[in-house]
Every structure is written in structure tokens, then in C-alpha cells.
Backbone and ligand atoms as CSV (ligand in chain L), in Angstrom:
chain,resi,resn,atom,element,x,y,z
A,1,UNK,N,N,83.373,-14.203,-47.879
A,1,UNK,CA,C,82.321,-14.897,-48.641
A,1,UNK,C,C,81.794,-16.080,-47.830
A,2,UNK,N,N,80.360,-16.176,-47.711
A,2,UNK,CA,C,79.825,-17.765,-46.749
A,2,UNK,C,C,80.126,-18.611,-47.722
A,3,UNK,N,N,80.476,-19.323,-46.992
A,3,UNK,CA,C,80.402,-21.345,-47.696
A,3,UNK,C,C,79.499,-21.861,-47.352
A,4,UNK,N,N,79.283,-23.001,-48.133
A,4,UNK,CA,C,78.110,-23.942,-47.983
A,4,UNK,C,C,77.919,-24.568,-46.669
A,5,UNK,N,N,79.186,-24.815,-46.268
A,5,UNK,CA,C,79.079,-26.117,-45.070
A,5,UNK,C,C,79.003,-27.337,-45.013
A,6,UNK,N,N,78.679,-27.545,-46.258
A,6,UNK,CA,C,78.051,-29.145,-46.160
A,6,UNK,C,C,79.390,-29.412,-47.845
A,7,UNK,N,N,79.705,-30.956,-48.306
A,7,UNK,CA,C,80.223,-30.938,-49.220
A,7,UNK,C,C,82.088,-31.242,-49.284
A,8,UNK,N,N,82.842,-31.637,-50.099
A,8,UNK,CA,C,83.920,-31.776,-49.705
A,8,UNK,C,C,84.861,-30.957,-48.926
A,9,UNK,N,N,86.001,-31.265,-48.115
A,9,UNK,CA,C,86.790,-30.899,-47.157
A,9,UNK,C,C,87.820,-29.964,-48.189
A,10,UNK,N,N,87.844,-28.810,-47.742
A,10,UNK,CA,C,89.185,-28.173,-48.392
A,10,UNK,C,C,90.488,-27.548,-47.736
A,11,UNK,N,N,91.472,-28.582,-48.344
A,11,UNK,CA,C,92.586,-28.969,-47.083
A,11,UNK,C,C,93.558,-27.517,-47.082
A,12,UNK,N,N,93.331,-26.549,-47.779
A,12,UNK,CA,C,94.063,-25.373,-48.239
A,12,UNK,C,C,93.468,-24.220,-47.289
A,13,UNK,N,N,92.159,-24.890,-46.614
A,13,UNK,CA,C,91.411,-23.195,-45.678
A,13,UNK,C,C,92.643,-22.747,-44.656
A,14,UNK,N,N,91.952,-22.078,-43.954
A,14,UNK,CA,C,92.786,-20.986,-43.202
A,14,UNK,C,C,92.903,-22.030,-41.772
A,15,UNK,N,N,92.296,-22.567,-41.273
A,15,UNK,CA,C,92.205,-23.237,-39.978
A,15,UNK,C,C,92.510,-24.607,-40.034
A,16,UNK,N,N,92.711,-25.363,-41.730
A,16,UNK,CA,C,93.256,-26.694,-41.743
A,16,UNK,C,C,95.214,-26.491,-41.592
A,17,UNK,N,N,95.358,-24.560,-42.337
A,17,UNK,CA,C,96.711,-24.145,-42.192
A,17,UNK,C,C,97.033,-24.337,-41.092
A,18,UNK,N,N,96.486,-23.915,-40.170
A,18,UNK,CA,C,96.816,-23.266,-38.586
A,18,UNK,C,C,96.982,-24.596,-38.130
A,19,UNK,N,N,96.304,-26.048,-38.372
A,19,UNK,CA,C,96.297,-27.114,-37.676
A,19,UNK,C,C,98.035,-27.899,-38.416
A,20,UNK,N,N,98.115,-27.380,-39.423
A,20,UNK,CA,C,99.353,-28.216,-40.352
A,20,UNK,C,C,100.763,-27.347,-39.499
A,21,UNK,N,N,100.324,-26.219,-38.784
A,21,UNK,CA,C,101.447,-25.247,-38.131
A,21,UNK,C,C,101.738,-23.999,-39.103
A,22,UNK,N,N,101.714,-24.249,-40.727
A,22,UNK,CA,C,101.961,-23.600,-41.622
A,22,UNK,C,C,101.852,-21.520,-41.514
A,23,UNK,N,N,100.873,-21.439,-40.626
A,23,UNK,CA,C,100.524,-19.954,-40.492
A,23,UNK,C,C,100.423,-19.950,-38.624
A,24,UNK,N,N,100.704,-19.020,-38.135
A,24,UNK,CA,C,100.873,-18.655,-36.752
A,24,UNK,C,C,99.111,-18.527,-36.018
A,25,UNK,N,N,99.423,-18.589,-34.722
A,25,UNK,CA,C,97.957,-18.519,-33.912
A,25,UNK,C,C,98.542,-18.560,-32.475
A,26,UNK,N,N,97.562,-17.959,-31.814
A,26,UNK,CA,C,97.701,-17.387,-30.622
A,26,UNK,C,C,97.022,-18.321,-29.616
A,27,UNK,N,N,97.551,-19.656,-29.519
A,27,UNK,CA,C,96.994,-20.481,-28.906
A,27,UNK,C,C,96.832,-20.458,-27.974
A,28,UNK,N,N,95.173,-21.139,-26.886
A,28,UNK,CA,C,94.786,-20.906,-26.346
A,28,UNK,C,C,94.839,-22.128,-25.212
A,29,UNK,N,N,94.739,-23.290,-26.252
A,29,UNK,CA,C,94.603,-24.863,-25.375
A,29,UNK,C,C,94.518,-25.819,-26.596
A,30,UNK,N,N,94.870,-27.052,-26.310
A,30,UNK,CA,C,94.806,-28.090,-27.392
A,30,UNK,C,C,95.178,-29.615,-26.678
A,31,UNK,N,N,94.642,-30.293,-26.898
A,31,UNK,CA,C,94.407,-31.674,-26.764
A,31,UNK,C,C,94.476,-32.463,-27.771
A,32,UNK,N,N,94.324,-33.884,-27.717
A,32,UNK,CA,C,94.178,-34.817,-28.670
A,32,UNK,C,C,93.199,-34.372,-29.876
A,33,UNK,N,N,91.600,-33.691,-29.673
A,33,UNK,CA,C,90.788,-33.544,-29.860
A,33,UNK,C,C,90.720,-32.241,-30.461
A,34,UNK,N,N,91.242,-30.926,-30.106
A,34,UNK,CA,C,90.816,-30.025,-30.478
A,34,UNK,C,C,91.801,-28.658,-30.231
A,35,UNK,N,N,92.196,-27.952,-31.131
A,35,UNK,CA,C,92.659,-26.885,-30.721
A,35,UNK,C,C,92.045,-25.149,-30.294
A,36,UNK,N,N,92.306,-24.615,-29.664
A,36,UNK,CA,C,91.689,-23.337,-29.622
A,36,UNK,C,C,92.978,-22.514,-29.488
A,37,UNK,N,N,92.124,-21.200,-29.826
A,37,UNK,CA,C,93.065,-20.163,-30.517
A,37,UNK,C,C,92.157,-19.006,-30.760
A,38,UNK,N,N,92.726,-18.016,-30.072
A,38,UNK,CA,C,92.249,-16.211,-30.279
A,38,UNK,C,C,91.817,-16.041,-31.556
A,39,UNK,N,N,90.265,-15.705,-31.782
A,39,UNK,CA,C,90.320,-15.418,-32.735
A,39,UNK,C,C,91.244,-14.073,-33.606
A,40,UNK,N,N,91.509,-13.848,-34.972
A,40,UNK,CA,C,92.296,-12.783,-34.935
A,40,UNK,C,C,91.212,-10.861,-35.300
A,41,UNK,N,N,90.142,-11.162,-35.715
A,41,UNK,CA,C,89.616,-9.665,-35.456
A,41,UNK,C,C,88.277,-10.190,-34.408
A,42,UNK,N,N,88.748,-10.259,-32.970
A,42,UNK,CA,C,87.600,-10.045,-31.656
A,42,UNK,C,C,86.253,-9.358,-32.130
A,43,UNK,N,N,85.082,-9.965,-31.558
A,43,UNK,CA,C,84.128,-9.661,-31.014
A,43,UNK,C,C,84.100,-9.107,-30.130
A,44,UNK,N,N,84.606,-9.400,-29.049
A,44,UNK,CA,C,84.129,-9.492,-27.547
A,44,UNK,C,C,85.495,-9.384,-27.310
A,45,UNK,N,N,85.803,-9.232,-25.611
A,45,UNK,CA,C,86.925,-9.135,-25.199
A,45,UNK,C,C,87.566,-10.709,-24.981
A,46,UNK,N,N,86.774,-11.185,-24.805
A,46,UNK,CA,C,87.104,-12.678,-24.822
A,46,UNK,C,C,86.277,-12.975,-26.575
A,47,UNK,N,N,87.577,-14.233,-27.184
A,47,UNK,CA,C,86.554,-14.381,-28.673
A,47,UNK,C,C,88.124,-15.678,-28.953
A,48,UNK,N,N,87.119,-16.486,-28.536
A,48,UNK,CA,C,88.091,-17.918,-28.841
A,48,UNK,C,C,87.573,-18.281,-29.615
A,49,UNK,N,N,88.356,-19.651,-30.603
A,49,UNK,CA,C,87.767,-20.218,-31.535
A,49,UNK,C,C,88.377,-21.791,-31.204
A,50,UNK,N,N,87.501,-22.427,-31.247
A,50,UNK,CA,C,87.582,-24.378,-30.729
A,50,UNK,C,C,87.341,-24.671,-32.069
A,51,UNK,N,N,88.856,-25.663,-32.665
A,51,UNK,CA,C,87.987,-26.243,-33.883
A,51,UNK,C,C,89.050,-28.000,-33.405
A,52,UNK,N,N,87.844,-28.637,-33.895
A,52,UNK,CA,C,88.487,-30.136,-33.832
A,52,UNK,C,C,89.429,-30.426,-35.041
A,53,UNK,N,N,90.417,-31.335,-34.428
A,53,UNK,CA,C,91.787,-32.092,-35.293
A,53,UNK,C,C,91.621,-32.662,-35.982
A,54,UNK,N,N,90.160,-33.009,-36.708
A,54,UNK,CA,C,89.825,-33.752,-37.611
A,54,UNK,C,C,88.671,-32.867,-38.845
A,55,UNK,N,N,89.006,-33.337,-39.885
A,55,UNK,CA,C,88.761,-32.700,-41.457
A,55,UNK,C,C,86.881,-32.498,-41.061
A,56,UNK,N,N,86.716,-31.677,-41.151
A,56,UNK,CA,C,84.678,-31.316,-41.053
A,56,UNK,C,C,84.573,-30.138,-41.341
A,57,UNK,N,N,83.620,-30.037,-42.222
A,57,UNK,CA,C,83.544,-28.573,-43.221
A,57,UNK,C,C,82.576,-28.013,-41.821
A,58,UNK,N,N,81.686,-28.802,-40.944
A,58,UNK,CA,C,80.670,-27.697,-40.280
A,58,UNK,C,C,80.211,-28.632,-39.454
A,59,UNK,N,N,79.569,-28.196,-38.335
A,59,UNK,CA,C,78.779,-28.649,-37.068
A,59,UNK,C,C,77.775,-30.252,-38.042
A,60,UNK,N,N,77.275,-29.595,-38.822
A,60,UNK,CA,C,76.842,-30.601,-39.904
A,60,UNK,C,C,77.121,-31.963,-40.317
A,61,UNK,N,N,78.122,-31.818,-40.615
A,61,UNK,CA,C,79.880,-32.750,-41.060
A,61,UNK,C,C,80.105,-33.460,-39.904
A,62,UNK,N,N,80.497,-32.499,-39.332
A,62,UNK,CA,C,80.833,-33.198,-37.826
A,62,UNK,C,C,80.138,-33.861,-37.646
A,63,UNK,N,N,79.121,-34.044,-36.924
A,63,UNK,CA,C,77.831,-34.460,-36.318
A,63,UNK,C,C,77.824,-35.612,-37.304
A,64,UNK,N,N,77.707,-35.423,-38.111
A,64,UNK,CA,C,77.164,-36.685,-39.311
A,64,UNK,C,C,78.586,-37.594,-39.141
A,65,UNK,N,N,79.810,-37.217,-39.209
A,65,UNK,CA,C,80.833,-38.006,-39.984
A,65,UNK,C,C,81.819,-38.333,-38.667
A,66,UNK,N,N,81.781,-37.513,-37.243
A,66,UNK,CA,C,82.755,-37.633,-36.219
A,66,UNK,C,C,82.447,-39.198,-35.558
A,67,UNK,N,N,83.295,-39.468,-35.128
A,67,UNK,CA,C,83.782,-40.930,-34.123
A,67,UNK,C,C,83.084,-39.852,-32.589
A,68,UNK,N,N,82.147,-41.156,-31.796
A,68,UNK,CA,C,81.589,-40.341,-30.711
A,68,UNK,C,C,82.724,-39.774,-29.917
A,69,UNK,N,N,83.868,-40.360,-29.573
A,69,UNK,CA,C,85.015,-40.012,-29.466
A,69,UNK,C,C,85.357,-38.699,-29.773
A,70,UNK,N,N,85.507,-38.644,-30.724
A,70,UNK,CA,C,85.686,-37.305,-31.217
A,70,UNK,C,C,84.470,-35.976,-31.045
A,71,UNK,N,N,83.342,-36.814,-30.617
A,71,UNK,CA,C,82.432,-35.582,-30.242
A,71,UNK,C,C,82.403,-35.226,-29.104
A,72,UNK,N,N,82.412,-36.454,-28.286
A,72,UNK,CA,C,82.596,-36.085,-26.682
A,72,UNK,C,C,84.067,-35.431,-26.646
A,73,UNK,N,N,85.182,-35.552,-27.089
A,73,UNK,CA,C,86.513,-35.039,-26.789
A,73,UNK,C,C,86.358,-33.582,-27.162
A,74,UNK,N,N,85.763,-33.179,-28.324
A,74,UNK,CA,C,85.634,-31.471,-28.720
A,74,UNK,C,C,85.190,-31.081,-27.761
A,75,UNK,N,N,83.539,-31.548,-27.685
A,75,UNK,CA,C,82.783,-30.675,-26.486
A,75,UNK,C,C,83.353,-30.850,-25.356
A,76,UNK,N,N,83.820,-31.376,-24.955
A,76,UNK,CA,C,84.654,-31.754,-23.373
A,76,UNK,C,C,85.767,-30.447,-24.122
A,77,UNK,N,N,86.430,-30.494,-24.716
A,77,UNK,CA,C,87.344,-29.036,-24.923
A,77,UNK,C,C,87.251,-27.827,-24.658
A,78,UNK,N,N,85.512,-27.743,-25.600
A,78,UNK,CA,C,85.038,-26.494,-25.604
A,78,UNK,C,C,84.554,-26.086,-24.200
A,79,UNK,N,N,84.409,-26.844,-22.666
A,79,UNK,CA,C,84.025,-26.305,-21.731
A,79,UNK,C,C,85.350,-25.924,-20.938
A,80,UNK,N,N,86.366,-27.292,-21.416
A,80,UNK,CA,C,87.351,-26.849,-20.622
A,80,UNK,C,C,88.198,-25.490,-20.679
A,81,UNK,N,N,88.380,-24.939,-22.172
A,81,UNK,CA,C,88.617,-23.981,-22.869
A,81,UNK,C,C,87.844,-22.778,-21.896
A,82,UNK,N,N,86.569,-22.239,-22.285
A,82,UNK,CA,C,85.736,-21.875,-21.087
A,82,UNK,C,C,85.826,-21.705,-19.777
A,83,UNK,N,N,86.454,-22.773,-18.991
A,83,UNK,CA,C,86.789,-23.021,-17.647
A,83,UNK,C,C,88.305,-21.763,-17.392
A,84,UNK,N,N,88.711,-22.728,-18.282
A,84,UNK,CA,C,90.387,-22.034,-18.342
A,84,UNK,C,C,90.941,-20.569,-18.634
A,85,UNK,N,N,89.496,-19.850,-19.209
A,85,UNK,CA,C,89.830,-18.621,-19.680
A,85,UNK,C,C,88.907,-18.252,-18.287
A,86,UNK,N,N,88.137,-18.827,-17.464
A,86,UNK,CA,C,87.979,-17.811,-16.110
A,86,UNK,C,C,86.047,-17.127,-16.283
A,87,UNK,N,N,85.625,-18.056,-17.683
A,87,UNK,CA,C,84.419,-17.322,-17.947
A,87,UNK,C,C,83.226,-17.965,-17.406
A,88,UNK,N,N,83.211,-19.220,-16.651
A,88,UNK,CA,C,82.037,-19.586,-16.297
A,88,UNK,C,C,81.286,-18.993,-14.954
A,89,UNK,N,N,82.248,-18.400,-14.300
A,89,UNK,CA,C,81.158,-17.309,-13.749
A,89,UNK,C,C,80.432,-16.337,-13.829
A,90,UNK,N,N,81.148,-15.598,-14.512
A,90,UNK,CA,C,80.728,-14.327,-15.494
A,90,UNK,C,C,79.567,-14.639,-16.660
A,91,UNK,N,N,80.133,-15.533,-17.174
A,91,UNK,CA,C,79.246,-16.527,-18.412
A,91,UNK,C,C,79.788,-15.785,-19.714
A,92,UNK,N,N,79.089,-17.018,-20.646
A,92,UNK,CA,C,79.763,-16.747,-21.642
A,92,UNK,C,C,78.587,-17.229,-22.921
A,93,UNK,N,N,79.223,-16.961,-23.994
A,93,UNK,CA,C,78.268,-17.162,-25.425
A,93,UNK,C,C,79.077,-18.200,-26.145
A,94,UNK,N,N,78.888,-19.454,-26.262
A,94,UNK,CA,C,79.099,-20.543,-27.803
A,94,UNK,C,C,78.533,-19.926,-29.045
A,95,UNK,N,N,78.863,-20.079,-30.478
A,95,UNK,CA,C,78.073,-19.942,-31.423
A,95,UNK,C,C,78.922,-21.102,-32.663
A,96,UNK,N,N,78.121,-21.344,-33.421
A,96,UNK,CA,C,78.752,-22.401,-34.635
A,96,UNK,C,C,77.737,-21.718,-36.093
A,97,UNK,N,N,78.619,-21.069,-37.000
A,97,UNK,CA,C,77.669,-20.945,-37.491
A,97,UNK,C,C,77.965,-22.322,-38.851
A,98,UNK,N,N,76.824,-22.868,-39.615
A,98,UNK,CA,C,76.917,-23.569,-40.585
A,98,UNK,C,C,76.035,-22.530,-41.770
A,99,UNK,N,N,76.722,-23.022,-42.867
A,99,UNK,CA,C,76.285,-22.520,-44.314
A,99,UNK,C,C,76.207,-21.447,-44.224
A,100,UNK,N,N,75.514,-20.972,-45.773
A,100,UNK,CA,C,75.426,-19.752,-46.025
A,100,UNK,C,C,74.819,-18.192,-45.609
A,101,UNK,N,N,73.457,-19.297,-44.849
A,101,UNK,CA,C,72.372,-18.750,-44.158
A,101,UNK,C,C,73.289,-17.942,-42.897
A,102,UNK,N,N,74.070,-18.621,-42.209
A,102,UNK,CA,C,74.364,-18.151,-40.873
A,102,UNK,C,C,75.905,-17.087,-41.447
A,103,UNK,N,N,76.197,-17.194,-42.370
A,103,UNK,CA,C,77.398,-16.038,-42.582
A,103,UNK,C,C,78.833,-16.844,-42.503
A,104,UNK,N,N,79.049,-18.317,-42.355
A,104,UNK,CA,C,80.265,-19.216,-42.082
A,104,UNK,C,C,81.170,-18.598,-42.847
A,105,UNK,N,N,82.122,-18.283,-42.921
A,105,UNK,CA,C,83.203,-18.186,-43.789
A,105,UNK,C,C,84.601,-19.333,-43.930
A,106,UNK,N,N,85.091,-19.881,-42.747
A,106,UNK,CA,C,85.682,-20.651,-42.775
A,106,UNK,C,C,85.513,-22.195,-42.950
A,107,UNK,N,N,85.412,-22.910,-43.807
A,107,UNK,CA,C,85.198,-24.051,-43.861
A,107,UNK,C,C,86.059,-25.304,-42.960
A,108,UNK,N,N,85.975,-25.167,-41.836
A,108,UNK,CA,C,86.387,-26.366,-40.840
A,108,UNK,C,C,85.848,-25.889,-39.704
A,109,UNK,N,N,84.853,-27.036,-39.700
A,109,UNK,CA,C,84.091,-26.610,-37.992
A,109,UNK,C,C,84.740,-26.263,-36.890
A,110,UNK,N,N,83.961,-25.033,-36.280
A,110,UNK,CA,C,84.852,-24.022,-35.269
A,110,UNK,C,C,83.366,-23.880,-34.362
A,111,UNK,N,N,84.191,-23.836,-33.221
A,111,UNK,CA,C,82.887,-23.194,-31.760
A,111,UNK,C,C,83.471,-22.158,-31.766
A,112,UNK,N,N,82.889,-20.299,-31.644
A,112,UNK,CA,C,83.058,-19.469,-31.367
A,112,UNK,C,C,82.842,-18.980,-29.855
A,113,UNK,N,N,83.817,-18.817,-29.062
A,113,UNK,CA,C,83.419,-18.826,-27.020
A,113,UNK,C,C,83.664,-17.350,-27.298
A,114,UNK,N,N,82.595,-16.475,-26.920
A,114,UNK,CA,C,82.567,-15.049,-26.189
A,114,UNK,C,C,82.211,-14.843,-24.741
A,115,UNK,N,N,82.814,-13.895,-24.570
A,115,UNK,CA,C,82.929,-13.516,-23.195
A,115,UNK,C,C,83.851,-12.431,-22.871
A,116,UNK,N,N,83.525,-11.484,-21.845
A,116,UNK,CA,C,84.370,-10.960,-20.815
A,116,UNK,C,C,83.588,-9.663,-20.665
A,117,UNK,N,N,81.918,-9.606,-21.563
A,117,UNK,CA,C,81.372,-8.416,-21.171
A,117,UNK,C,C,79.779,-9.156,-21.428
A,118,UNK,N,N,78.669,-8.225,-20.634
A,118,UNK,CA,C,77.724,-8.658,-20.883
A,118,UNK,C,C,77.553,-8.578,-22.429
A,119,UNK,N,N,76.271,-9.698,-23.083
A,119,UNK,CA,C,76.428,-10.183,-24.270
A,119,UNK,C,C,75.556,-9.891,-25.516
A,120,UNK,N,N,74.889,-9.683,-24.440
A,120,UNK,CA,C,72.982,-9.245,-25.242
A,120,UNK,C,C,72.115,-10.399,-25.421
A,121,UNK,N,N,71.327,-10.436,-25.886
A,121,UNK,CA,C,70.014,-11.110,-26.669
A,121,UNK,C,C,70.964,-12.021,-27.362
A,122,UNK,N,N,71.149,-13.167,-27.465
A,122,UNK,CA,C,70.799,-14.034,-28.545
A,122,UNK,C,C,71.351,-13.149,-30.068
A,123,UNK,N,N,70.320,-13.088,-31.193
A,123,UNK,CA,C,70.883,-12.440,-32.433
A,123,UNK,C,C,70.878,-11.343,-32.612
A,124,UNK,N,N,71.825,-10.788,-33.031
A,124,UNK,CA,C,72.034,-9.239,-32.667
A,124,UNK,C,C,71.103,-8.645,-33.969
L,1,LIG,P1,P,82.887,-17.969,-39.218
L,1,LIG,O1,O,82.264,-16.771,-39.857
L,1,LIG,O2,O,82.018,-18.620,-38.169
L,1,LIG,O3,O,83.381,-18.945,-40.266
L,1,LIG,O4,O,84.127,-17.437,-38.394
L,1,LIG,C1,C,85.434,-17.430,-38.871
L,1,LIG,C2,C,86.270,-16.680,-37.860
L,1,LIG,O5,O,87.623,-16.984,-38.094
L,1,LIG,C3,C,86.125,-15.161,-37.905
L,1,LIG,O6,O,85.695,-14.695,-36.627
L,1,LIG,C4,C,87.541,-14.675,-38.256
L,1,LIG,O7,O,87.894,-13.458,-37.625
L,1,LIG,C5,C,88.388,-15.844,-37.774
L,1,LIG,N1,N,89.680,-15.994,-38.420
L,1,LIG,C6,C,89.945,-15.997,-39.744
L,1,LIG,N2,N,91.272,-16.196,-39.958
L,1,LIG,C7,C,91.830,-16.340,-38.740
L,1,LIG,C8,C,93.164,-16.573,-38.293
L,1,LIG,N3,N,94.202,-16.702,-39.142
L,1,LIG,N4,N,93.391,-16.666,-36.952
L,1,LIG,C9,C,92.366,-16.526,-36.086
L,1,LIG,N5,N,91.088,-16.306,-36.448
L,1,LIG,C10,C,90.819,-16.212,-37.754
């Protein structure tokens, strides 16, 4: 089901679990700032997911409510993440989706990194 995106934090989702340790993940990299982790049903052969250590329903949230700190430390993640999986030559796809419009399902802002095959167009 999409969520709104925007609106109070709900500390019970699936990715505030994964940050409390409570449910398992196939971690990828993590810092002060941000953890990443395989997503669990792939896109792509590469299909990471970057979400920051701090409570934000969406790119939205974030943006509006993060310490610059905390914005420069994600995005500094999300390339290093990138780097580390071997995809910046090859290249790769970011995506964030917010609200309902874009299909979000998880409510805690996440960067989606694809890669490891060509990608296509933009929206499929
Ligand atoms: P979105 O539609 O942008 O909210 O994407 C949510 C993503 O989270 C989807 O690609 C799911 O496959 C992924 N996902 C959901 N639960 C888990 C989990 N426990 N571990 C890893 N990825 C998950």
C-alpha cells in the first residue's frame, strides 16, 4: 500500500525495525549517518537501499526537518555506498520515491542504488 510521505513518523515500519536491529538485513555499509542494506525482492542485480539514522517519513521530511549535517553525511553515504559496490564505472540509477503518487511503501526515507545491468530510460 503507498503512504503519504509527508506527516507523523511511525516508529513500528519495517526500516525503523531494521535500524533498532529487531529484524535481520543484509548489510551493505553504515556510518554515523546512514545505513545501507540489500534490498530484499531486487530489481536489478545490484538494488541497495540507503536510509538515514534519523526518524523522516520521505526525501520531503528529510529535506525540510534534517541538520545540514545530516544531509551532507547521507548523500556523502549514498556515493560512497556506490563507490564500494564497484558501480561508478559501469553506472548506476538513484531513485527516492515520496508519497502516494510515486508508489512509496515504506515510510522512512530510503535512496534506492541500481545497478549491475544496463538500466533503461528513466520511467519504465
Ligand atoms: P519504496 O516503494 O520506495 O518504499 O521501497 C521499499 C523497498 O523496501 C522495496 O523495494 C522493498 O522490496 C524493500 N523492502 C521491504 N522490506 C524490506 C526488508 N525487510 N529488507 C530489505 N528490503 C525491504
Amino acid at each position: 500500500m503507498p503512504v503519504k510521505g509527508l506527516g507523523d513518523y511511525d516508529d513500528s515500519n519495517v526500516f525503523a525495525r531494521i535500524l533498532r536491529g529487531e529484524i535481520p538485513c543484509k548489510k551493505a555499509y553504515e556510518d554515523a549517518f546512514a545505513l545501507a542494506f540489500h534490498d530484499i525482492a531486487p530489481q536489478a542485480p545490484v538494488h541497495v537501499l540507503v536510509i538515514p539514522k534519523g526518524k523522516y517519513v520521505s526525501i520531503a521530511d528529510f529535506t525540510a526537518k534534517a541538520a545540514d549535517a545530516e544531509i551532507a553525511g547521507f548523500f556523502r553515504a549514498v556515493g560512497t555506498v556506490a563507490r564500494q559496490l564497484e558501480l561508478e564505472a559501469p553506472g548506476y540509477r538513484i531513485l527516492a520515491n515520496m508519497g502516494e503518487h510515486s508508489g512509496q511503501e515504506v515510510p522512512h526515507f530510503h535512496v534506492h542504488i541500481f545497478g549491475g545491468r544496463p538500466l533503461g530510460r528513466m520511467l519504465a
